[in-house]
C-alpha positions as a printed NumPy array, in Angstrom:
array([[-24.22 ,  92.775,  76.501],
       [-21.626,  92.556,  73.59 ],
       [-21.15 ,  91.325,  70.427],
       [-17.69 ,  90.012,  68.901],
       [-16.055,  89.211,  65.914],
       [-12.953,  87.592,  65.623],
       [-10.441,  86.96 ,  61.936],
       [ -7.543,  84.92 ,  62.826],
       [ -4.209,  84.334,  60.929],
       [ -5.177,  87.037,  58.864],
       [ -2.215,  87.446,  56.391],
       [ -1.23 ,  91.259,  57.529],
       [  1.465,  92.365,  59.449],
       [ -0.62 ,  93.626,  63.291],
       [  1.485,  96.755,  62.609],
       [ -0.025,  98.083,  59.613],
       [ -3.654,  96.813,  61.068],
       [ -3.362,  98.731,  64.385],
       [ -3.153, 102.006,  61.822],
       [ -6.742, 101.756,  60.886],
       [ -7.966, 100.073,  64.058],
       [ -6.864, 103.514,  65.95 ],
       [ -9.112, 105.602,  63.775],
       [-12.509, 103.771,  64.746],
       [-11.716, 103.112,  67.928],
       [-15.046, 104.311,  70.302],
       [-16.843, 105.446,  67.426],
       [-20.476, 104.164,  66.21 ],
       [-20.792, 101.83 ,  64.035],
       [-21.936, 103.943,  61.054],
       [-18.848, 106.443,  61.242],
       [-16.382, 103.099,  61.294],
       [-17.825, 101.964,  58.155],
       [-17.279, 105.399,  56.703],
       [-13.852, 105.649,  57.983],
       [-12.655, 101.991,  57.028],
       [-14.226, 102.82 ,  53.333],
       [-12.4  , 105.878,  53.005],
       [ -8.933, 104.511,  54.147],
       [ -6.815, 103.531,  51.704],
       [ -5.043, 100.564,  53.309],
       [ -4.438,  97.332,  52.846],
       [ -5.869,  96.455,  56.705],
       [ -9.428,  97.651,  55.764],
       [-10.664,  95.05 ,  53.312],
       [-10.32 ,  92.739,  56.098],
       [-11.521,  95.172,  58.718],
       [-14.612,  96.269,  57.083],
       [-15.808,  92.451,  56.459],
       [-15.037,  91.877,  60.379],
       [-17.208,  94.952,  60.999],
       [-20.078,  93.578,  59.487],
       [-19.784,  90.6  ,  60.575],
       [-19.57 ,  91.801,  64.395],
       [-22.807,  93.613,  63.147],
       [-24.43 ,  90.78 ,  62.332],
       [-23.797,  88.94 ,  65.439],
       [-24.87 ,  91.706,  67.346],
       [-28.158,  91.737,  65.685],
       [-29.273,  87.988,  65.152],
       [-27.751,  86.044,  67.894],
       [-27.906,  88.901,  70.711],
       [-31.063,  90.939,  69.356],
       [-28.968,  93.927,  69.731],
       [-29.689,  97.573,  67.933],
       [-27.892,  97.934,  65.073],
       [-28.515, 101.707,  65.159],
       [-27.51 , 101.881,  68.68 ],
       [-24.014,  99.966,  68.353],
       [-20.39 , 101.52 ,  68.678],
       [-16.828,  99.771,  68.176],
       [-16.458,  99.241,  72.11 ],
       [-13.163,  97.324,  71.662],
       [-10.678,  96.297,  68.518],
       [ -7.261,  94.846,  68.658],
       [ -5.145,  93.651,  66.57 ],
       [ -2.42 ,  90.731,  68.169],
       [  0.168,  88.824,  66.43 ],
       [ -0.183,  85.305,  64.94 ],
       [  2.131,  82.894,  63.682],
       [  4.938,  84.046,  61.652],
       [  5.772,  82.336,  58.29 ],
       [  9.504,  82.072,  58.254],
       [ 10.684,  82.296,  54.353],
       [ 14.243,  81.744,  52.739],
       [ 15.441,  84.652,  50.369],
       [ 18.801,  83.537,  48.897],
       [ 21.497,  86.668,  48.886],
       [ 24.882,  87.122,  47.373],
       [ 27.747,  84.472,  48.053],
       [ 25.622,  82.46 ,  49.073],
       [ 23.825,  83.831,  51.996],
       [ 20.348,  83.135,  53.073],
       [ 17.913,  86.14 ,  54.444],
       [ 15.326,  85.27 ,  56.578],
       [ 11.91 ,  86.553,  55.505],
       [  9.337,  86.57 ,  58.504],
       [  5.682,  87.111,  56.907],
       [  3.788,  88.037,  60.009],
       [ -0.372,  87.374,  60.76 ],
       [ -2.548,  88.673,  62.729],
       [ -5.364,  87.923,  65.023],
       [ -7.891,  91.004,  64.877],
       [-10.668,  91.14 ,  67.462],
       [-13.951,  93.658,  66.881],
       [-16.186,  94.121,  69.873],
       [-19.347,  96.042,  69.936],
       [-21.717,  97.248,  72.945],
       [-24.8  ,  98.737,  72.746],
       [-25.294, 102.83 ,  73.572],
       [-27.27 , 103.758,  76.187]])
């Protein structure tokens, strides 16, 4: 049994996400909300909502153990880029590529 929780074309390079998505990799659910809290990145606001939302799905639609649950699987792929214009001198034109991502949380239940 599993519980998931998926953000997509979240505006953050996959990169910078996979950072913080190493760190709580395997752990339980109550040390990943302590690490993601005390991570100063950019990746964890959006990581820490996933979290509990993957929590929440694990306890009211699969009547899972919230005490009981550990991060069995996260990922972080890349989305869509947004390709932006930023003129440069004599008259040049820089391509800006703002990436997304599509991060996937996955929880399973300790035995």
């Amino acid at each position: 049994m599993e519980a998931r929780a998926v953000l997509r074309y979240a505006r953050i390079s996959p990169r910078k996400v996979k950072i913080v998505i190493d760190l709580i990799r395997n752990k339980s659910v109550a040390e990943a909300i302590g690490i993601i809290n005390n991570t100063p990145k950019a990746a964890s606001e959006y990581l820490i909502k996933l979290l509990n939302s993957a929590i929440a799905n694990a306890t009211n639609n699969h009547n899972m153990d919230a005490e009981k649950l550990y991060v069995a699987e996260v990922y972080a792929n890349p989305g869509p880029i947004l390709k932006r214009i930023m003129p440069r001198a004599q008259g040049r034109a820089f391509r800006i590529r703002k990436r997304t991502s599509h991060i996937t949380i996955v929880l399973k239940e300790r035995q």
